[in-house]
C-alpha positions as CSV (number, residue, x, y, z in Angstrom):
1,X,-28.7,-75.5,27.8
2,X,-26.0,-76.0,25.1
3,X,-23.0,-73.6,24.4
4,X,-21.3,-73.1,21.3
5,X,-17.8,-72.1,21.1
6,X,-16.5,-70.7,17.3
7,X,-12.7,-71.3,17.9
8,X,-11.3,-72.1,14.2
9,X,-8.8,-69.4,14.2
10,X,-5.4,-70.2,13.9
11,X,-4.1,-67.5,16.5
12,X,-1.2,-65.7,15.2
13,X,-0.9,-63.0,17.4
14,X,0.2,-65.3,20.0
15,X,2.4,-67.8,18.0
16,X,4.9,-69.2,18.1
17,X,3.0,-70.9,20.8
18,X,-0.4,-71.7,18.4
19,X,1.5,-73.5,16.1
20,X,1.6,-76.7,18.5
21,X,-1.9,-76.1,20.0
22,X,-5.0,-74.0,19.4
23,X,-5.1,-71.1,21.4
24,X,-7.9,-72.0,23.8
25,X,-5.9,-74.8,25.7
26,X,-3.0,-71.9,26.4
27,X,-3.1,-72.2,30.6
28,X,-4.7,-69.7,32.7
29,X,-4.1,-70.0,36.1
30,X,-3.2,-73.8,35.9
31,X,-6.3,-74.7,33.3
32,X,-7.1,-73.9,29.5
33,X,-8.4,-70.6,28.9
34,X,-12.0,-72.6,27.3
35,X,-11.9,-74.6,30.6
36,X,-12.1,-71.5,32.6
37,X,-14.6,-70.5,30.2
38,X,-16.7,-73.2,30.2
39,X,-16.5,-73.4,34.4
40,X,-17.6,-69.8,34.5
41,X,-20.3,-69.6,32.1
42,X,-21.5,-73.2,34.2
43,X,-21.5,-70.6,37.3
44,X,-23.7,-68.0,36.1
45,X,-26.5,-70.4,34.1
46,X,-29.0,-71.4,35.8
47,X,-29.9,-74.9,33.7
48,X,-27.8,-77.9,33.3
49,X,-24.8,-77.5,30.7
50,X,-26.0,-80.6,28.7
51,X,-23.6,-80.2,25.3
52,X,-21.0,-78.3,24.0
53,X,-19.9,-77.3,20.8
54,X,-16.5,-76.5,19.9
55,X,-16.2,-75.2,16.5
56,X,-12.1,-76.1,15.1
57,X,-9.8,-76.1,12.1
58,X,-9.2,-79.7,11.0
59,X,-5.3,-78.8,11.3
60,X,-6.0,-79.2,15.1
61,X,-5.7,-82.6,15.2
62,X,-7.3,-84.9,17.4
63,X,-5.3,-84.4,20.9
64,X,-6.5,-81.1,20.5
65,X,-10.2,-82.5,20.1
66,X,-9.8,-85.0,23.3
67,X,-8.5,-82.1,25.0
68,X,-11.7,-80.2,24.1
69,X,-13.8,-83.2,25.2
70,X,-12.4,-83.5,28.0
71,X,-13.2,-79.6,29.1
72,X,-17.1,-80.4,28.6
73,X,-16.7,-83.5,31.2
74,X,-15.7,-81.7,33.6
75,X,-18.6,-79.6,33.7
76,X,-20.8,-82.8,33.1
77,X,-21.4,-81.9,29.7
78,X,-20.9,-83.8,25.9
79,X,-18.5,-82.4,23.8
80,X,-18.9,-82.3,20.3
81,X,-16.2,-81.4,17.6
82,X,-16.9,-79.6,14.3
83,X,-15.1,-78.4,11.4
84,X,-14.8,-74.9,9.8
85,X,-12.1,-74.5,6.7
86,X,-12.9,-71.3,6.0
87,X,-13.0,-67.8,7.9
88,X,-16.5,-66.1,6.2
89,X,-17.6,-64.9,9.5
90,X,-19.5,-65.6,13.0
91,X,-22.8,-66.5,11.3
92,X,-21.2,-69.2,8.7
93,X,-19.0,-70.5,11.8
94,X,-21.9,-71.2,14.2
95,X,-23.4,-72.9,11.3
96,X,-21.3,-76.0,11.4
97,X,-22.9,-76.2,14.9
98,X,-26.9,-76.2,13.7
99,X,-27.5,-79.0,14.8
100,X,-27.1,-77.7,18.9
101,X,-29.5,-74.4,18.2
102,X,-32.4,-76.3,19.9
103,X,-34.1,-74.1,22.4
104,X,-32.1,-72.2,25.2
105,X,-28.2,-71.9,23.9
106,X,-25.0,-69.6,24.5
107,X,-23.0,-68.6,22.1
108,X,-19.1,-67.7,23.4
109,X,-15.9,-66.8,21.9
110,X,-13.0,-68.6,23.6
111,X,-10.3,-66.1,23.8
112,X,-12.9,-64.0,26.1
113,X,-12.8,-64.9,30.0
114,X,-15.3,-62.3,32.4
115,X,-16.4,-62.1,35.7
116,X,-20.0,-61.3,36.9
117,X,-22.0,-61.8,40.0
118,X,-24.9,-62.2,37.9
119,X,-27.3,-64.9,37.5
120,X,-28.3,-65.7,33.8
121,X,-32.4,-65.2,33.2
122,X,-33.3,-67.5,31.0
123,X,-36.8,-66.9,30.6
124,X,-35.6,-63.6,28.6
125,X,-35.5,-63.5,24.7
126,X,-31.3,-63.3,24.4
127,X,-28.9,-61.5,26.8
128,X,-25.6,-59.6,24.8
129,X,-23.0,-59.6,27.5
130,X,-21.2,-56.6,28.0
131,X,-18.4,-54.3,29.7
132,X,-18.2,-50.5,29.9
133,X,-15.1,-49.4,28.1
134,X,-12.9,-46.0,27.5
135,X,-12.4,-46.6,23.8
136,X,-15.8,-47.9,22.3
137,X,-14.6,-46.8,18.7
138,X,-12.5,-50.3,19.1
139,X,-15.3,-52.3,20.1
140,X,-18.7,-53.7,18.6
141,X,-21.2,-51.6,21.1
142,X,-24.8,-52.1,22.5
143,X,-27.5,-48.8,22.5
144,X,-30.1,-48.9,25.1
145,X,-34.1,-47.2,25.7
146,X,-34.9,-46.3,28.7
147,X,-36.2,-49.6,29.6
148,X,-32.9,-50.8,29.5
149,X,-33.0,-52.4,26.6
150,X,-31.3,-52.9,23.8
151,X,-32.0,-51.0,20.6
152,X,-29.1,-51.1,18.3
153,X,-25.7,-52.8,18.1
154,X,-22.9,-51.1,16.3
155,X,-20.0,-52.1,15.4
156,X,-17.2,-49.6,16.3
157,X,-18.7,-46.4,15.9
158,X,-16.6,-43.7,15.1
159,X,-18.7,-41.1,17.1
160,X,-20.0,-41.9,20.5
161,X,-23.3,-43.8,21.2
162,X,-22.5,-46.4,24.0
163,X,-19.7,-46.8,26.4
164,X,-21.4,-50.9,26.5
165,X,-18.9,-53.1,24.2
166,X,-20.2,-56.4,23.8
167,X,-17.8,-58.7,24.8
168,X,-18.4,-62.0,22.7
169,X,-20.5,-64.1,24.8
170,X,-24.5,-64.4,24.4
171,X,-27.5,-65.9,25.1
172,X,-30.9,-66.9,23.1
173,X,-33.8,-68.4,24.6
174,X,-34.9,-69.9,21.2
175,X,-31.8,-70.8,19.3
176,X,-33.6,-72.1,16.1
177,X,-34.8,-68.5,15.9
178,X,-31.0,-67.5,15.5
179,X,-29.9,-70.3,13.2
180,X,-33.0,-69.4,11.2
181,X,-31.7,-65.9,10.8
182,X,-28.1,-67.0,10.4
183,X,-29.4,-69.5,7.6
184,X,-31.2,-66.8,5.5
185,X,-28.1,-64.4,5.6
186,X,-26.1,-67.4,3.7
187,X,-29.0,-68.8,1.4
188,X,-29.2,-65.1,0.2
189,X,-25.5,-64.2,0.6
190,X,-26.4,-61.3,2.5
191,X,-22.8,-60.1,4.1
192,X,-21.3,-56.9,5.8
193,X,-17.6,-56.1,5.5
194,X,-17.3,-59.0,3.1
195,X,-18.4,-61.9,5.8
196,X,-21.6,-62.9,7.6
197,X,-21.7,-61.4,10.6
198,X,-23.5,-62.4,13.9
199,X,-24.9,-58.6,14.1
200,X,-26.9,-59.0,10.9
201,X,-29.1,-61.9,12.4
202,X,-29.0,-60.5,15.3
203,X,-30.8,-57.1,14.0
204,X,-32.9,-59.0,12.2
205,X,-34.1,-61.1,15.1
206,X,-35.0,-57.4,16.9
207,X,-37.0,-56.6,14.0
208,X,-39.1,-60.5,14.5
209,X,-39.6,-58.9,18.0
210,X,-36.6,-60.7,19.8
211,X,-35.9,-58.6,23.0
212,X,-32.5,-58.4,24.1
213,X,-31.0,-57.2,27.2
214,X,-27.7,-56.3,28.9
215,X,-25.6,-58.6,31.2
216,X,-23.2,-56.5,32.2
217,X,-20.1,-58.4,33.6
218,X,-18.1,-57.0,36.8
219,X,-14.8,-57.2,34.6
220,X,-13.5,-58.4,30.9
221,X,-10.4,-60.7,30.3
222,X,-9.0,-60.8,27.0
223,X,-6.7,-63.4,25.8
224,X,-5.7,-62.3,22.3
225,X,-1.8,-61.6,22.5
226,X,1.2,-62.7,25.1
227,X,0.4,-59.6,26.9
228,X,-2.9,-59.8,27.2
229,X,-2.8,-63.5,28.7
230,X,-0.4,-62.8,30.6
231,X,-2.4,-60.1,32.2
232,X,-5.4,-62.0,32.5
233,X,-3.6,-65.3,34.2
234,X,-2.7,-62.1,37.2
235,X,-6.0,-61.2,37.3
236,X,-7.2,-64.8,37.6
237,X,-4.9,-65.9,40.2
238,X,-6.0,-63.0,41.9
239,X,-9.6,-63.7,41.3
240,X,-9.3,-67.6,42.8
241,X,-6.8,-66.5,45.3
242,X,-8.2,-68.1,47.8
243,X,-8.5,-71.8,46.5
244,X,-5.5,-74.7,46.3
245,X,-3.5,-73.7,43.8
246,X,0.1,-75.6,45.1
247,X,-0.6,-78.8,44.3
248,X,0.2,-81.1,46.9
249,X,2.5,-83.2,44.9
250,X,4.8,-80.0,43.9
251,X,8.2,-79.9,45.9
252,X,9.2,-76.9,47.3
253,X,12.9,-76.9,48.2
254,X,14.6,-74.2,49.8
255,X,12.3,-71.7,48.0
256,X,10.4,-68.7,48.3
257,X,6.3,-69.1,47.2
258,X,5.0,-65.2,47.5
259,X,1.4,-65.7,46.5
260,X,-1.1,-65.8,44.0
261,X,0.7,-68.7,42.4
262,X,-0.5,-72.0,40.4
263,X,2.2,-75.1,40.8
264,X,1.2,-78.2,39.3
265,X,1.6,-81.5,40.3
266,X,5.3,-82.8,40.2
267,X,6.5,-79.5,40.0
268,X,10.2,-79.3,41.6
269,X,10.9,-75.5,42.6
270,X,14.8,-75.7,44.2
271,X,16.7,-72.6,45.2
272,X,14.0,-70.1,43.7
273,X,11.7,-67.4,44.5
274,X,8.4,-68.1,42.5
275,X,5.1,-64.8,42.6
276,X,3.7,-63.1,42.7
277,X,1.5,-64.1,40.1
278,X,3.1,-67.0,38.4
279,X,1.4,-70.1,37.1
280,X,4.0,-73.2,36.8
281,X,2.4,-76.4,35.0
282,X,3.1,-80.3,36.2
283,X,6.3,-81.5,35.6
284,X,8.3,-78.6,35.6
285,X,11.3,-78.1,37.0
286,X,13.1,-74.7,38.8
287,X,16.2,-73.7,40.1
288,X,18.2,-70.9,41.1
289,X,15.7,-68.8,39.3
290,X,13.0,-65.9,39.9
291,X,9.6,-65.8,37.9
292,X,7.6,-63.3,38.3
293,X,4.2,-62.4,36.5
294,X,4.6,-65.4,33.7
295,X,3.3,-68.5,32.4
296,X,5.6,-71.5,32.2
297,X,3.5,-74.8,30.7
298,X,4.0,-78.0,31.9
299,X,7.3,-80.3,31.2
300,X,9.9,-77.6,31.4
301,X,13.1,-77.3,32.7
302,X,14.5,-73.8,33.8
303,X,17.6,-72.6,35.4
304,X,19.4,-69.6,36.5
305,X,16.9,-67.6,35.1
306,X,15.0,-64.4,35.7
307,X,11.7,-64.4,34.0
308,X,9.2,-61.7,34.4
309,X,6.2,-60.8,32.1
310,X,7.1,-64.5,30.1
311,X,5.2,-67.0,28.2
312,X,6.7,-70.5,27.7
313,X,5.1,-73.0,26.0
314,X,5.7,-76.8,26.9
315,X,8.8,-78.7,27.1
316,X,11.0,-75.7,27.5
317,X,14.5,-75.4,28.1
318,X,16.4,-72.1,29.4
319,X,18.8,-71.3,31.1
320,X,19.8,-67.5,31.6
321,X,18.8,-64.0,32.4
322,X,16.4,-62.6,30.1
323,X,13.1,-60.8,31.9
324,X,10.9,-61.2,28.9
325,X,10.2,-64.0,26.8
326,X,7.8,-66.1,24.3
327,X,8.8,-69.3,23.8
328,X,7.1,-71.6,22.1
329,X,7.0,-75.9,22.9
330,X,10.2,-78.1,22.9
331,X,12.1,-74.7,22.6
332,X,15.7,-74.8,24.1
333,X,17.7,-71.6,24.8
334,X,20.9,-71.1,27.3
């Protein structure tokens, strides 16, 4: 099984902290949001995880790449880097990629994180995952026949036809049938809304006689904007509650730990209250503060502070009140 990750965007709904790292790698619950990924697509498949493909902007750079790397490792996979310049759509992205559409593959968008008590069947023409949703007109959606499969995939429909959004991760028995279809949409510069979009092979693989079918995840995770990771970093703590997630090397001095919380290693909390809900990175240092419901990366030093509902980057330093913030790496504020 490989799994390709399109990723090239440059983020900017959640700078300033994507412009010092691609917005993958932002933490959730102690690890990169692609790491989480990765380690919960690994859970539901079946198969081995033998490559992956991450799919970047050559204005990552190449810590960014190792990082990447390093995220297939730990699922005992090979991590391969590729380039896409230009945004043209899913179906010219996953293209850089060709080379890892060789038989069973999962295609998965990194700012998506799920969780399902499903287990992947592989022996199935393609799974679409989705998530039942209030506003569907937002939302690319799936139709179904009464054999519960799927018919028709629209992309936000302005009158009702499915509650089913499909949430950006899939699955193809025979990926060389998708890059085949993907491949004749750019040799005949076939494009919808200006780009090539996955939707277009994929209807065209349904008329070949591709079956595809519904894996309907328990609950969806978005990542796109500070609020929404935020959000989804409490729902992930809440989700792994019951693991480690104080490292043991953290020191915890006259302070108050009121759980779900991630502290990295090295971590120095002094004089604080720290959850619920909190995710601290390695190397970061608190006192006489409260944090509540936030991210702070690794390598930072805060102080007197109340945080609530923030996002710091790496190598921040603040010292204050405010409840709310976004601050981007190496930023200093008191």
């Amino acid at each position: 099984m490989n799994i390709i990750i399109p990723m090239a965007g440059l983020g900017k709904r959640l700078r300033p902290h994507t412009l010092t790292t691609a917005k993958p790698l932002i933490p959730i619950a102690g690890k990169p949001m692609v790491h989480r990924l990765v380690e919960d697509i690994a859970k539901v498949s079946p198969e081995k995880i033998k490559r992956i493909g991450f799919i970047v902007h050559p204005n990552f750079g190449k810590q960014v790449e190792d990082d990447l790397k390093a995220v297939a490792k730990a699922v005992g996979a090979e991590g391969k880097i590729y380039y896409q310049e230009q945004a043209l759509g899913i179906s010219h992205a996953l293209l850089f990629a060709k080379e890892l559409f060789n038989g069973k593959v999962i295609v998965a968008f990194a700012d998506t994180l799920f969780k399902a008590d499903f287990k992947l069947d592989t022996s199935r023409d393609g799974t679409i995952w989705v998530q039942k949703v209030d506003n569907p007109s937002q939302f690319g959606v799936v139709k179904l026949n009464e054999r519960g499969e799927i018919v028709e995939l629209i992309e936000k429909p302005s009158t009702f036809v499915s509650d089913l959004a499909i949430i950006g991760i899939y699955f193809f028995k025979k990926g060389e049938a998708l890059r085949d279809e993907m491949q004749y949409l750019i040799d005949n510069n076939i494009k919808e809304k200006g780009e090539f979009q996955l939707t277009s092979a994929l209807e065209n693989m349904k008329k070949n006689g591709a079956v595809f079918i519904p894996g309907q995840v328990k609950e969806w995770l978005d990542c796109g904007n500070k609020e929404a990771v935020i959000q989804t970093n409490q729902r992930y703590l809440e989700f792994i509650k019951d693991q480690p997630l104080i490292s043991s090397k953290a020191k915890l001095i006259n302070s108050v730990i009121i759980p779900p919380v991630f502290i990295g290693e090295e971590a120095v909390i002094e004089n604080s209250i720290i959850g619920p809900h909190a995710s601290i990175g390695g190397y970061t240092n608190i006192r006489d503060s409260r944090v509540s419901n936030s991210i702070i990366q690794r390598n930072c030093s805060i102080s007197n502070a109340i945080l609530h509902n923030s996002l710091l980057g790496n190598f921040v330093n603040f010292k204050g009140k405010s409840e709310d913030l976004s601050l981007g790496d190496y930023s200093t504020s008191s």
